[in-house]
C-alpha positions as CSV (number, residue, x, y, z in Angstrom):
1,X,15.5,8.6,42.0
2,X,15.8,6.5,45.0
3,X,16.7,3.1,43.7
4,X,20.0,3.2,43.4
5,X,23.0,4.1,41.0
6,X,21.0,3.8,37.3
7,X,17.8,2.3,39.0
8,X,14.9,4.4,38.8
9,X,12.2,4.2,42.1
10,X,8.8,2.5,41.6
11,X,7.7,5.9,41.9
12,X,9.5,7.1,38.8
13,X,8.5,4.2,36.1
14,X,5.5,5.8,34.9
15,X,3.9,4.9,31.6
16,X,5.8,6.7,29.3
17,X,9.2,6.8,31.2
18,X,12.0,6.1,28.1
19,X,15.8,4.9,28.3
20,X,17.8,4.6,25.7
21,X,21.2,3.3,24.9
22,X,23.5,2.7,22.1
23,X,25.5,0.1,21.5
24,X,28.2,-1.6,18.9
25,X,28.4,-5.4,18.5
26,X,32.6,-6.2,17.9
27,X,34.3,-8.9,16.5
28,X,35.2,-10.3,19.7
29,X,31.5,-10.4,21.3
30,X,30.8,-12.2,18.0
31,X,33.4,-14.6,18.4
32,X,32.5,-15.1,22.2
33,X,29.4,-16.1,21.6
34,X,30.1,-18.5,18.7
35,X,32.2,-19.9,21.5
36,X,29.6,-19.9,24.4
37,X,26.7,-21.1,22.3
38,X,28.2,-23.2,20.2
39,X,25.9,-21.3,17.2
40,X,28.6,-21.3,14.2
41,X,26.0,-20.5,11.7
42,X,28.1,-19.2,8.5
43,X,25.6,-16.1,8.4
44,X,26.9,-15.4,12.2
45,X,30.8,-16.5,11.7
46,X,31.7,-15.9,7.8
47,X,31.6,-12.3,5.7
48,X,31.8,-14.6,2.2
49,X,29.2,-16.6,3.0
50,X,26.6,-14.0,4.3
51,X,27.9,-11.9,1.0
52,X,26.5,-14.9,-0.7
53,X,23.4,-15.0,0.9
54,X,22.6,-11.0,0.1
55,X,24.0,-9.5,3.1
56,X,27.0,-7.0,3.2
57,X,28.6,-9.0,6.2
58,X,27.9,-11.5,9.0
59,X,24.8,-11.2,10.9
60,X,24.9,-10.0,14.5
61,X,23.7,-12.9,16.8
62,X,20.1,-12.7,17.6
63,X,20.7,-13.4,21.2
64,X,23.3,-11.0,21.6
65,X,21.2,-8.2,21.0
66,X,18.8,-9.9,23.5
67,X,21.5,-9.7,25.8
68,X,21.7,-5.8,25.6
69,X,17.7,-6.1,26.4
70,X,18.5,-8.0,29.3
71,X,21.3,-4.9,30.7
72,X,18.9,-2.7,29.6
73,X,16.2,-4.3,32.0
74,X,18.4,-5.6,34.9
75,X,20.6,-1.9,35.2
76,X,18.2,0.6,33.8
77,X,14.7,-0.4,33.4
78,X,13.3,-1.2,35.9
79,X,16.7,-1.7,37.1
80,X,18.5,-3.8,40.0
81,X,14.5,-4.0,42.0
82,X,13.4,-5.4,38.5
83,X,12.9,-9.3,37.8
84,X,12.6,-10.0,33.7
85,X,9.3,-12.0,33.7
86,X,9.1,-12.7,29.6
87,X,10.1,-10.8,26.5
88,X,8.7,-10.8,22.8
89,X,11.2,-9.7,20.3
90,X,10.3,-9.6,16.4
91,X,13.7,-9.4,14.2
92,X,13.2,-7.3,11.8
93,X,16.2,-6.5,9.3
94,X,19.7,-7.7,10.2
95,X,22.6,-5.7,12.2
96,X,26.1,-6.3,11.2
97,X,28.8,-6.2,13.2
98,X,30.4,-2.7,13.8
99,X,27.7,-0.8,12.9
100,X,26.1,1.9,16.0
101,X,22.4,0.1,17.3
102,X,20.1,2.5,19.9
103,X,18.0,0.4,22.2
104,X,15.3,2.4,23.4
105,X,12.8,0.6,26.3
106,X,9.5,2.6,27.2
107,X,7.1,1.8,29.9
108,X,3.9,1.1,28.1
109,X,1.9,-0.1,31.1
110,X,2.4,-0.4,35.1
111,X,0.2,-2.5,37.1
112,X,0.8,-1.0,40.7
113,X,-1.4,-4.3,42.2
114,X,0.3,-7.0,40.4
115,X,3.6,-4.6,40.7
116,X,4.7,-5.4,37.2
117,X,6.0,-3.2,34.1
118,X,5.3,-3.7,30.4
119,X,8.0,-2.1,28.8
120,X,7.8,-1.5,24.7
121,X,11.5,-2.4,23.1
122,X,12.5,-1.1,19.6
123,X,16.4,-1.4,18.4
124,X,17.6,0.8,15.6
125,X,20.2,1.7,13.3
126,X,20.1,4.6,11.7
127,X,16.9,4.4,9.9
128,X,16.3,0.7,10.0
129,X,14.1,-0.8,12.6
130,X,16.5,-3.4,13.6
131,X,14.2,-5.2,15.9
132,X,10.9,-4.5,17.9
133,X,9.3,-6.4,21.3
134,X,8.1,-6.1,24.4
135,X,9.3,-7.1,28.2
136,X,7.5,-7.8,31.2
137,X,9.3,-7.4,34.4
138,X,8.0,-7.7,38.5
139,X,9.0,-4.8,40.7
140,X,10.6,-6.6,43.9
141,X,11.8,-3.5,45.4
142,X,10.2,-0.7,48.0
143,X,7.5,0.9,46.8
């Protein structure tokens, strides 16, 4: 590897090259980003409510698992030479906060002319397919 700390090379993103990480969504990056978005949806911000709605707790914040995609993509994959072009995320069953999430991103295509990465994104918990999506992001690095 020859782009730095976490940061794979060009050379080593090819189709099929995985990373993984887990992660836990606190109380205090929920209450954060109540604060920063302004987003005080009862789902997001009250355990009674959500109880009343179905769910065993609050609801993690859509975005802040988006912003794990987004550390996943500017640290990791593609890394620091990597510029996120677009994403796609589907939501598929809620995440409550304390429980253990793996965000795995794969490289499902490279395009060495255009010098651009499709990378497949899936979050999980346990079992449950928390959420699944794609990423595009331009290589601005060396080759």
């Amino acid at each position: 590897m020859t782009g730095g700390a976490d940061s794979p090379a060009w050379t080593d993103l090819a189709e099929g090259h995985e990373v993984s990480e887990t992660f836990t969504i606190d109380d205090a990056a929920m209450a954060a980003f109540a604060d920063l978005s302004g987003d005080r949806n009862p789902l997001h911000t009250d355990a009674a409510f959500a109880r009343s709605r179905g769910f065993p707790d609050r609801v993690v914040y859509g975005g802040l698992i988006l912003a794990r995609v987004s550390r996943l993509l500017g640290m990791r994959l593609p890394g620091r030479d990597g510029l996120w072009a677009g994403v796609k995320m589907s939501f598929r069953q809620p995440l409550h906060p304390g429980e253990e999430a793996v965000l795995t991103g794969r490289v499902r295509h490279r395009s060495d002319a255009a010098r651009l990465l499709t990378i497949t994104l899936e979050v999980r918990c346990g079992d449950r397919l928390i959420a699944s999506g794609s990423a595009e992001s331009a290589w601005r690095g060396d080759a």
